[in-house]
N, C-alpha and C positions, 0 to 999 in steps of 0.2 A: 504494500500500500504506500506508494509514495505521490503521492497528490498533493504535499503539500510542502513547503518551503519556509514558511517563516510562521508561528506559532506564538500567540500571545496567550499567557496562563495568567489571570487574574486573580489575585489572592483575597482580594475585598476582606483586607484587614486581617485573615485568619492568622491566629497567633504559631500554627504547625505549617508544614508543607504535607497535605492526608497525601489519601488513597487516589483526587483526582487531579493531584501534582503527578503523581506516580502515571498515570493514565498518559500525563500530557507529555513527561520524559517519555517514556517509552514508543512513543508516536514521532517526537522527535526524531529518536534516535533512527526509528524502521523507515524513515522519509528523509534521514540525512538533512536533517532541517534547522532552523534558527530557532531557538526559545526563550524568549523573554519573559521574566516573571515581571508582573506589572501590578504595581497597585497606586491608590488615589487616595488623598489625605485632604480632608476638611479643610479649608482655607482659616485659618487663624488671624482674628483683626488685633495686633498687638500694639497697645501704645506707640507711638513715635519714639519719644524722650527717653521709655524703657529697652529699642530695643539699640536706639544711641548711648546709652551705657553699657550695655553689655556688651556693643560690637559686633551685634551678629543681626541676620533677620531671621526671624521666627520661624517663619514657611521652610525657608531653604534647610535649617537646623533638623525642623520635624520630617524631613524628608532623607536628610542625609543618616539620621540615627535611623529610619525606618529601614534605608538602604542595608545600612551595617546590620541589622537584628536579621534581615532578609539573605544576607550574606553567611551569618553563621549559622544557620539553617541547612545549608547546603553540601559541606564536605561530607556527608554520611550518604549523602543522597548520586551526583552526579562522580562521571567520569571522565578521563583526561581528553576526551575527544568528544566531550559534548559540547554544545554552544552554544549555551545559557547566559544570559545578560540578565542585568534586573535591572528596573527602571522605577521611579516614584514621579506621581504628577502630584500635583494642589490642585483640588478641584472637588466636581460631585463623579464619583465612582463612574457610572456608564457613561456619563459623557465623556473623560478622557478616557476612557477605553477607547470611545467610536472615533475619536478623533486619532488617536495613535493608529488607528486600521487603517483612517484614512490618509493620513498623513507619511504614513509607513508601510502601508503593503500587506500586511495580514492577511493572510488567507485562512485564518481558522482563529478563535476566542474561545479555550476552555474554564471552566469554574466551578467549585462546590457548590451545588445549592444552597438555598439559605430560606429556611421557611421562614416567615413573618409568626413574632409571637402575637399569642392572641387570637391568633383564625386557624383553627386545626382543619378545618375542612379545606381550607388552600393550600400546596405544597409549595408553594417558590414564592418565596418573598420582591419587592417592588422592583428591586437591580437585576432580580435575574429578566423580569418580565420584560423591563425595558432593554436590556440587550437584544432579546427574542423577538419583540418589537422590532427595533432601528438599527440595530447591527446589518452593516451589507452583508460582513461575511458570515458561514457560517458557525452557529454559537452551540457550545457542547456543555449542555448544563449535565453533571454528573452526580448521581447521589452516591457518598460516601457509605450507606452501609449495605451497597451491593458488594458480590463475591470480586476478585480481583481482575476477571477478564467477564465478558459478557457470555451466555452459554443462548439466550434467543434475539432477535433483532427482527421490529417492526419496521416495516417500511410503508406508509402509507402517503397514497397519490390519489391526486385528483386531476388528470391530465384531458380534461375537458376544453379548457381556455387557453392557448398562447402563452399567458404566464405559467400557468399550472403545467403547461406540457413539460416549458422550460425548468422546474424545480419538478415537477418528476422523474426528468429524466437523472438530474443529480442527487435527488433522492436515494435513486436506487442503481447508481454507481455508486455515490458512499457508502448503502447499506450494502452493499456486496462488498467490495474494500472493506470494509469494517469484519464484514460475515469470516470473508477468508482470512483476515490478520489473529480476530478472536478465537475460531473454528468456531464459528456461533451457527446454529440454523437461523434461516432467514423467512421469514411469511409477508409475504405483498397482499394488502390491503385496501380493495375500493368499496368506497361506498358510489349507491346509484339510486336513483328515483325517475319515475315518470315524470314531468311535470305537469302540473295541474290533475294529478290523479285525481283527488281532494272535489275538484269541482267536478269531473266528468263522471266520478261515481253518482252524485249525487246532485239536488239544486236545478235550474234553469236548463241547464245544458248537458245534463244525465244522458248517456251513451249506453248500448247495451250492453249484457257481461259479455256476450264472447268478444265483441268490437276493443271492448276496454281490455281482455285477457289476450287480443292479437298484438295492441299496442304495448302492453306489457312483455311480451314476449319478444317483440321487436325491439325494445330498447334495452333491455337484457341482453342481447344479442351482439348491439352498438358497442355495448360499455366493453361487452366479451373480447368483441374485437378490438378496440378503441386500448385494451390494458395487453393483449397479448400482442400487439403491433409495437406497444411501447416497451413489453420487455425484450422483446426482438430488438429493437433499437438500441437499446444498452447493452446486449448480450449479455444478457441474464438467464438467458435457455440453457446453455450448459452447465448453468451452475443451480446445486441441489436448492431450490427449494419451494415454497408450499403460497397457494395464489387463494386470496378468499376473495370475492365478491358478492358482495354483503346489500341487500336491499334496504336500504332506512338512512337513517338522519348519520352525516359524515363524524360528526363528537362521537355518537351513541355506538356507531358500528367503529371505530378506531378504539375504541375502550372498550369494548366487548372482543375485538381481537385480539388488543393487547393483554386481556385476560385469559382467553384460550388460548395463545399460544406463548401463555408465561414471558409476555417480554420484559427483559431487563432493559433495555433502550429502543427509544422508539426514532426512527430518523422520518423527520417529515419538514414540509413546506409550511412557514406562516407566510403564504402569496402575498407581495405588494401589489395592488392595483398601482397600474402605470400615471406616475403626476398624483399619488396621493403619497405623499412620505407618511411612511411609519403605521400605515393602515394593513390590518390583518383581514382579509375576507370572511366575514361574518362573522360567527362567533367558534366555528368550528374549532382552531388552531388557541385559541384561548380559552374555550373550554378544555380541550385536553391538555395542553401544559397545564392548566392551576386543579387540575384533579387525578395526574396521572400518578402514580410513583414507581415509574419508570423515570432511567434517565433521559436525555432529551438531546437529538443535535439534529439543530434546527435549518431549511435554506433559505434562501431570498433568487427569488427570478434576478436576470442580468438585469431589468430594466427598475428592479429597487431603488428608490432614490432615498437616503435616509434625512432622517427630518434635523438631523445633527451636522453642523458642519461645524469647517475649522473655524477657529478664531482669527477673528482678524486685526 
């Protein structure tokens, strides 16, 4: 699996390097790639007068000891031929992330999860969301008390629309890359619906059953073809694994997958609509992050625009 080149792991404060600092070295290493450990520190307003006596400025202090504590972290952990940097901004957490992607080239954002206290029913807390959100590249939220490699992998596409084609198609390149790096099984994921079943069942414009059971049967067939044409195009036929297509609501059927086929990480699409930054298509892609506990590595279509830019 070498897809990738330069890799920013976001520590958002954790006072250890876990389990998905370890994910992010070893991805490193198998892609011969760059890894920067990256984190964001609170902007500090310090007196003037106090910080002309001491000689120093506050920000740049709290960033340089952040550096050093981030530094002795790591001779247990890395090797002589890794390429690990650390870097500290002043700032709010996900935005200088997005800005370092944009401003540096990242091709990938790993990081611990972080549930919000307070909301058991939510899994990820507000920085991972916004990542997932606005991040161009793609973002690898990992929950730390999975096993140490993945053993299933969701891939779930919706390659209906020009965007959706374009992030299912790297959907399920990464979920295959991911599948063989882990030796993980892999299960592809659609959901599908008539549309306007709803009203031709029923109401003003009521259709008969077999008319409505032909139409059903015909778009069944669309989606049939429409997902084996697509794994055909990723060349994913030869590789082992298992295709559901699932009649019903895209959240409801991706979480009921992701339950029968035990997934530890789910690799999907939060679709930009084209000229809307930071917009997820409906609620599908955020219903299932904020209720999965799977991990998560998320993609954005090429024509993502994110709603973060640099400073100027």
């Amino acid at each position: 699996m070498k897809r990738f080149k330069k890799i920013l792991y976001f520590t958002d404060n954790e006072k250890q390097l876990g389990r998905a600092f370890k994910r992010a070295l070893n991805l490193a290493r198998s892609n011969n790639a760059k890894l920067c450990i990256f984190d964001a520190l609170a902007e500090t307003e310090a007196p003037t007068d106090i910080e002309q006596r001491l000689g120093l400025k506050l920000n740049d202090t709290l960033r340089e000891i952040r550096e050093e504590t981030l530094s002795s972290l790591l001779p247990p952990l890395i090797e002589k031929n890794d390429h690990v940097t650390i870097k500290v901004a002043t700032g709010v957490g996900f935005v200088e992330v997005i800005r370092t992607v944009l401003r540096d080239g990242y091709d990938l954002v790993i990081k611990a999860s972080r549930a919000p206290s307070g909301l058991s029913e939510r899994i990820l807390g507000s920085t991972d969301m916004h990542l997932l959100r606005k991040c161009p590249c793609p973002v690898w939220i990992d929950h730390g008390d999975q096993a140490e490699t993945y053993r299933s992998i969701l891939a779930a596409v919706d390659p209906e629309t020009p965007e959706g084609h374009d992030c299912a198609l790297k959907v399920l390149t990464l979920a295959a890359a991911m599948a063989e790096r882990e030796r993980a099984k892999i299960t592809v994921v659609h959901a599908w619906h008539l549309y306007g079943e709803s009203a031709l069942r029923s109401g003003f414009s009521k259709v008969p059953k077999e008319k409505l059971s032909s139409l059903l049967i015909d778009a069944e067939r669309t989606h049939q073809a429409m997902l084996s044409n697509l794994i055909q195009e990723c060349g994913l036929v030869d590789t082992d694994h298992e295709v559901l297509l699932v009649k019903g609501p895209p959240a409801e059927s991706i979480k009921q997958a992701s339950k029968q086929s035990d997934a530890d990480l789910i690799v999907m699409g939060t679709v930009g609509r084209c000229g809307i930054p930071g917009f997820i298509i409906g609620n599908t892609a955020e219903n299932v992050l904020q209720t999965t506990e799977a991990s998560i590595l998320a993609v954005k279509p090429d024509a993502f625009v994110s709603p973060v830019t640099l400073a100027k």
